[in-house]
C-alpha atoms as one frame of an Amber mdcrd trajectory, in Angstrom:
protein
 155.704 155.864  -9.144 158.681 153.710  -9.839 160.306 154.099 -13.783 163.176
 152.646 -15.646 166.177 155.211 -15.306 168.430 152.866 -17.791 171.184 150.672
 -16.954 174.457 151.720 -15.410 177.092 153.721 -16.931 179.743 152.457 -15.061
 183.658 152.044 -14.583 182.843 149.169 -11.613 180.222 147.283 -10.012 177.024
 149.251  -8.269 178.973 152.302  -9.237 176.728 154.485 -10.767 178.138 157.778
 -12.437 177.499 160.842 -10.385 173.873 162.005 -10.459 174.836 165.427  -9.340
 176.703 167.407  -7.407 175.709 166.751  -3.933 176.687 163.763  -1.930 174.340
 160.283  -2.300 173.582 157.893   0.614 173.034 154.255  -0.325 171.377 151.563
   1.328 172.233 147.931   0.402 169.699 144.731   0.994 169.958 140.873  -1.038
 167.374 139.726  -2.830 166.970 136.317  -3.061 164.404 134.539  -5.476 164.662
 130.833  -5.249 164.337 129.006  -8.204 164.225 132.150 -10.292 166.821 133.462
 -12.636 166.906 136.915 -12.021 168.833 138.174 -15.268 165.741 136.560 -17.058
 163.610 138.504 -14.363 164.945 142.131 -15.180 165.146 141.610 -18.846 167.750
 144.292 -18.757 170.884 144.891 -20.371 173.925 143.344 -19.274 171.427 141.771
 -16.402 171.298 145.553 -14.829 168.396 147.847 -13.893 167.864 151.180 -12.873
 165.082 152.719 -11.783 163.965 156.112  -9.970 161.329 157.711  -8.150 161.074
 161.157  -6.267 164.924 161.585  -6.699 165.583 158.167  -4.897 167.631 156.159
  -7.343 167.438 152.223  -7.204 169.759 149.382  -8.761 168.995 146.205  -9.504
 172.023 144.149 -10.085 172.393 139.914  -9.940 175.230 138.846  -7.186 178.319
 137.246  -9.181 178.489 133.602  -8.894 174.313 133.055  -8.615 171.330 133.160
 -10.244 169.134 133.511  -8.003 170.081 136.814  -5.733 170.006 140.633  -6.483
 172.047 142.962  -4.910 169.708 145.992  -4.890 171.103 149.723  -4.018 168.979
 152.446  -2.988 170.591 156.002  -2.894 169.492 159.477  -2.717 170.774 163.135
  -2.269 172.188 164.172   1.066 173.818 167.342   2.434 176.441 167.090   5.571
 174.186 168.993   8.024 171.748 165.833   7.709 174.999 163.654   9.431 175.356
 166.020  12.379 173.203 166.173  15.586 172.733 169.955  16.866 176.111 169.363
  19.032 178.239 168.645  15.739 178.737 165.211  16.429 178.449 162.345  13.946
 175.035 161.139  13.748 172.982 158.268  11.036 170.765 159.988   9.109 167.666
 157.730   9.786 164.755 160.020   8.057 166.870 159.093   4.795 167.752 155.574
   5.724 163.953 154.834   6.440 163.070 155.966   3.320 165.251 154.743   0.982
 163.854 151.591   2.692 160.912 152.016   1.916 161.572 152.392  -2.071 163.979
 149.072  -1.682 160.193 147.523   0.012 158.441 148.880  -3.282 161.237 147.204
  -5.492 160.521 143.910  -3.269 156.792 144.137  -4.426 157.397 144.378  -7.853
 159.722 141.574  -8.039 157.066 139.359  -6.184 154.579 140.578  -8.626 157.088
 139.620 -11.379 158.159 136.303 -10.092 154.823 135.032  -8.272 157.005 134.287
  -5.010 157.736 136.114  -1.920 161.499 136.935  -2.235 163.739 136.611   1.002
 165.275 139.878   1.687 168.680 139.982   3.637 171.409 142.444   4.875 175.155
 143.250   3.511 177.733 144.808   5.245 178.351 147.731   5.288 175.020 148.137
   5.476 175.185 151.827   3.775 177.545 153.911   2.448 178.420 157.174   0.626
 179.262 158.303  -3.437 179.526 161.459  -5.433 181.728 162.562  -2.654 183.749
 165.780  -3.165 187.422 166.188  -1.048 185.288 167.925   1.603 182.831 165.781
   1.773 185.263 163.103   2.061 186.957 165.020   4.775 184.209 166.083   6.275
 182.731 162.559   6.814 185.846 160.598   7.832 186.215 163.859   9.949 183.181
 162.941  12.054 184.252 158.646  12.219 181.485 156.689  13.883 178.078 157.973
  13.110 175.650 157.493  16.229 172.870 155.289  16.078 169.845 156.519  18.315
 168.204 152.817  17.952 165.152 151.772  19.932 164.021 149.422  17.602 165.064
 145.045  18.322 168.009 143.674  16.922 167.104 140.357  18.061 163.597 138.733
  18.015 161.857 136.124  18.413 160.676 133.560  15.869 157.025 133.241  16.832
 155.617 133.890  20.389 157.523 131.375  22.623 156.664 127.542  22.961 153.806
 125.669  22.239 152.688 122.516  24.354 153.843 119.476  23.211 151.438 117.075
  21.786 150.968 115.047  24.780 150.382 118.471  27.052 148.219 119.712  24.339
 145.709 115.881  24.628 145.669 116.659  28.214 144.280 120.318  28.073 140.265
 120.340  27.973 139.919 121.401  24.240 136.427 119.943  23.598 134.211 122.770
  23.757 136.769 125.422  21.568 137.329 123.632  18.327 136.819 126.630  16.235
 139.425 128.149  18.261 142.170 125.050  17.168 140.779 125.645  13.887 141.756
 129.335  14.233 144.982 129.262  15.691 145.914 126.173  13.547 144.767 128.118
  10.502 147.269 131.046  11.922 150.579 129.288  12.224 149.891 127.929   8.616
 149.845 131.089   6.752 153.602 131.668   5.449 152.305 135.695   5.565 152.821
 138.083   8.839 149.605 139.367   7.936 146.968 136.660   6.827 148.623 135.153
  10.309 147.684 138.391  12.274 144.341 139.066  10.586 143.580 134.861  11.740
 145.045 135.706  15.269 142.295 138.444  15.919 139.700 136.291  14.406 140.672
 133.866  17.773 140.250 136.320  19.790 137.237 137.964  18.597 135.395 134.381
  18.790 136.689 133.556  22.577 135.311 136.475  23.601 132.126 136.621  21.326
 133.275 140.529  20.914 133.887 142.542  17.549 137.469 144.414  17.517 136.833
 147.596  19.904 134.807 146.056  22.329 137.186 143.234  23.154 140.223 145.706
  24.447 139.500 145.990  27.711 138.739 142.096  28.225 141.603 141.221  26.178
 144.067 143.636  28.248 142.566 142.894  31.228 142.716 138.599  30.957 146.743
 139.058  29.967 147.435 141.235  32.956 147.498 138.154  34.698 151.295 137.914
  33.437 152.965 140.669  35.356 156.643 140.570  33.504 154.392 140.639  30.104
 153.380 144.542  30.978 150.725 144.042  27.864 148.264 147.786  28.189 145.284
 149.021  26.782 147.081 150.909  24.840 148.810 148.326  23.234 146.099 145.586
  22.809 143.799 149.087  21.245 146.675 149.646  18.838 146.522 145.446  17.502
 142.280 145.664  17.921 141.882 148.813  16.632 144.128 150.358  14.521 146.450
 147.372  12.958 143.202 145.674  12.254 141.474 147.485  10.446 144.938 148.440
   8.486 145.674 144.959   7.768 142.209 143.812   6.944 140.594 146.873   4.925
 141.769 149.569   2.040 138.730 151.403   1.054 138.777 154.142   3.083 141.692
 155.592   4.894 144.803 156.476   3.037 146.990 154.145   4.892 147.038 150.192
   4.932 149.208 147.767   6.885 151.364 145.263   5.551 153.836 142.644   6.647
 156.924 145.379   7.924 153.536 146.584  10.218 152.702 143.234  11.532 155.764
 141.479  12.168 157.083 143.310  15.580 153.943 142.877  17.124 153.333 139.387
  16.126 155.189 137.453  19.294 153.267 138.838  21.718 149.719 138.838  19.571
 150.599 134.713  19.305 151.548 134.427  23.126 148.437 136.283  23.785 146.624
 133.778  21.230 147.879 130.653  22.880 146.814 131.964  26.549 143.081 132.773
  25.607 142.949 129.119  23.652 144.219 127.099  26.629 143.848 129.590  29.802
 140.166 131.288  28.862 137.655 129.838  31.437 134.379 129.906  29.403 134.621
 130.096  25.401 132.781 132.600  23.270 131.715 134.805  26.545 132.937 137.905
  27.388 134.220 136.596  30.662 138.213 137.362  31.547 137.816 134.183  34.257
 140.630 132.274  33.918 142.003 128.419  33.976 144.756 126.636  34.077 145.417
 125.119  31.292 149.073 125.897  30.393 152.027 127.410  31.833 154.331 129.196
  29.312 157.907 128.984  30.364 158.875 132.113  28.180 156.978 135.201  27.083
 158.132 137.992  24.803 158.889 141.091  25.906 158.781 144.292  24.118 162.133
 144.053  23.252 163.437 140.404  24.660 161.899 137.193  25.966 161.429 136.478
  29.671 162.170 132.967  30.403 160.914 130.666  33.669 164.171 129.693  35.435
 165.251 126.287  35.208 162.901 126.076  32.365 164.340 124.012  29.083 163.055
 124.721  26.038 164.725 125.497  22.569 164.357 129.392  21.212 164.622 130.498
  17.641 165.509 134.028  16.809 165.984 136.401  14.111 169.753 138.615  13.873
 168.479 141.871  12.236 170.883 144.525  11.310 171.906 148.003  12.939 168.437
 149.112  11.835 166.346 146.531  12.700 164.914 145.757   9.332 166.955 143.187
   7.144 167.711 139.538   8.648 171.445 139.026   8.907 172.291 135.644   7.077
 174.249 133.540  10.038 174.936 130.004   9.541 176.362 130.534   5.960 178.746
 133.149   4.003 178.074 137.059   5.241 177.493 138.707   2.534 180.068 141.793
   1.830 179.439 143.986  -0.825 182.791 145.451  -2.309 182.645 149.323  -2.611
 184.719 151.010  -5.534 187.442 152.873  -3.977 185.951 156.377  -4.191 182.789
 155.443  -1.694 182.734 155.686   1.924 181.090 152.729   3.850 178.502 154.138
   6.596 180.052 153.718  10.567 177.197 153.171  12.847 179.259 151.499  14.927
 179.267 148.141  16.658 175.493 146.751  17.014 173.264 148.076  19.587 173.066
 145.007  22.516 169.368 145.740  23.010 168.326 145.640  26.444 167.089 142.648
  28.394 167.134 140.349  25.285 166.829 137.415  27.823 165.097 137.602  31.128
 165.077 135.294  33.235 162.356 135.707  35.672 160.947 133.343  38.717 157.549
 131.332  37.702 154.962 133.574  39.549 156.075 136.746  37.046 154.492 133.981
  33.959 151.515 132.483  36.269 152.921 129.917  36.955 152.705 127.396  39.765
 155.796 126.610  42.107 157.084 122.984  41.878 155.766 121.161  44.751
C-alpha cells in the first residue's frame, strides 16, 4: 500500500535527506499529463510529494519550466554486494531496478486515477543513480566504473506489427464473407490501450477459427508456420491463448492479472499474426489452417527485430526504449537530463545494448511470398 511520507526536507532538488545509513538506488522516469497542472494534481506543499511503501521511497516533483510533467524518483536501500557479480566485477542490480519500477508503475496508476487520463511515461538520463553514499561507498562504486548490463530484453521495437495493405490492396482482397473479422481487427487498432487491443486481437482469432482460447493453439501455430523467418511455436502462441488471456481478460480467481507492461512486447507479432488469418485464412470460422493468398507482408517482427522483404519500400515506426527496456526515450525534441546534487553518483550501465538483428533483411520466400515474375 502506497502512503504519504511528507514532502522533502531538502538542501536541492530530488535530494531527499538521508533515510538511513545504507546506500539508496534511484530510478528516474517523466511523467507527463497533458493538459493537467500537476502542482494542482499533488495538492502538496511547495508542489512536492513523498510517498513510501515496503521501504521503497517515491518522489513526486513538477519539472521546472512546465506544468504539465513530473519528475518522479523511486529509491530504495542497497548494500555493495548487490553491485557485484560472483567474479567481483561491476554489475546493475536489476532485481532492485525492476522493482522500484514497479512502485514508479503503481504511482502511474494513481495519477491516472487522479487525472482521468493515461499519462505518457518517459526516460531521463542517467537513468539511475546513487545517494546516502558514505566515502566507501563512494569509493567503492566509482571503484567498480561501468556496471554490466546482462540485457535480453528490446531496445528498439516496433510500433504495431508491420504494414497494413493499402486501401486499394485491401478492395482487391476477397473480404465478403469475414466482415466480423474487419469489424474485429478494426475495433483492435482503435483502442488507444495495449490491452483492450490484445483482448480484441484474440477475439479475431477465436472467430476465424470458430475455436475457444486452448483449442485454437495448435491451428493458430500451425497456419503461421507458414512464415519460416517468423519462428512463431506452440509455446509461444499457448503463452498469448492461454495464459496472457485469461490474465488480461479475467481477475476473479488467480492472484495475478495482466496489464499493459504484459501486453505490449507481444503485441507486434499477435497483430502480424491478426492481419495473416484476416487476409491469408482459406475458409472463415472453420477450424481449417488451409491457406490463401491474399497478402504478402513485406516485413514481420521478430522476437527481437523486424525482418524485412528485400527491395521492399515501406515506412517503419519504432519505439527508442532505454538501457532497460521499459521507458520510451523522447527523440525528436529536448533529452531530458535530470541534474544530480553533487553528493550522488549517476548509475554506468554503459553505452546501450545494440540488440541483435534489429533489421533483417531476408529474401521473399522466408515471408511467403511470391518471386517477381
Amino acid at each position: 500500500m502506497i502512503n504519504e511520507r511528507g514532502a522533502f526536507d531538502s538542501h536541492g532538488r530530488h535530494r531527499p535527506k538521508g533515510y538511513g545509513s545504507v546506500m539508496r538506488i534511484a530510478r528516474f522516469a517523466l511523467v507527463t499529463l497533458k493538459g493537467t497542472a500537476v502542482r494542482d494534481l499533488l495538492h502538496a506543499q511547495e508542489g512536492q510529494l513523498l510517498l513510501e511503501t515496503d521501504g521503497i521511497v517515491v518522489s513526486l516533483d513538477p519539472e521546472p519550466n512546465t506544468t504539465d510533467r513530473l519528475i518522479v524518483l523511486a529509491s530504495m536501500e542497497s548494500e555493495r554486494n548487490a553491485l557485484v557479480d560472483v567474479n567481483g566485477d561491476g554489475l546493475v542490480p536489476l532485481r532492485q531496478i525492476r522493482a522500484l519500477e514497479a512502485v514508479i508503475a503503481e504511482v502511474v496508476d494513481l495519477l491516472t486515477i487522479a487525472s482521468g487520463q493515461a499519462p505518457a511515461v518517459s526516460s531521463f538520463e542517467p537513468e539511475f543513480g546513487f545517494f546516502d553514499l558514505t566515502g566507501d561507498d563512494r569509493a567503492f562504486i566509482n571503484g567498480l566504473g561501468e556496471l554490466r548490463l546482462d540485457s535480453n530484453w528490446q531496445v528498439v521495437r516496433p510500433r504495431d506489427g508491420g504494414e497494413s495493405p493499402n486501401l486499394r490492396d485491401l478492395v482487391s482482397i476477397d473480404l465478403s464473407d469475414r466482415s466480423d473479422g474487419v469489424r474485429l481487427l478494426a475495433e483492435a487498432l482503435s483502442s488507444d490501450h495495449p490491452t483492450g487491443k490484445f483482448r480484441e486481437l484474440c477475439r479475431l482469432f477465436e472467430r476465424a477459427f470458430g475455436l475457444g482460447p486452448h483449442a485454437l493453439v495448435g491451428p493458430l501455430s500451425e497456419f503461421l508456420s507458414e512464415y519460416e523467418v517468423l519462428a512463431v511455436s506452440v509455446d509461444e502462441v499457448s503463452a498469448w491463448l492461454d495464459n496472457l488471456r485469461h490474465l488480461a481478460t479475467h481477475a476473479d480467481r488467480r492472484e495475478q492479472f495482466a496489464v499493459a507492461s504484459d501486453v505490449i512486447p507481444v503485441l507486434p507479432r499477435i497483430l502480424f499474426a491478426a492481419r495473416d488469418v484476416l487476409f491469408n485464412k482459406a475458409v472463415w470460422r472453420d477450424a481449417s489452417t488451409t491457406r490463401r493468398q491474399g497478402w504478402r507482408p513485406a516485413i514481420a517482427p521478430l522476437a527481437n527485430g523486424m525482418a524485412v522483404v528485400q527491395g521492399a519500400v515501406l515506412s517503419l515506426q519504432w519505439q527508442v526504449l532505454d538501457r532497460f527496456g521499459v521507458y520510451p526515450l523522447r527523440l525528436g525534441g529536448e533529452r531530458t537530463t535530470i541534474r544530480l546534487p553533487h553528493d550522488w553518483i549517476a548509475g554506468d550501465a554503459g553505452t546501450r545494448p545494440p540488440g541483435d538483428g534489429i533489421l533483417n533483411v531476408v529474401p521473399d520466400s522466408l515471408l511467403g511470398r511470391a518471386p517477381d515474375s
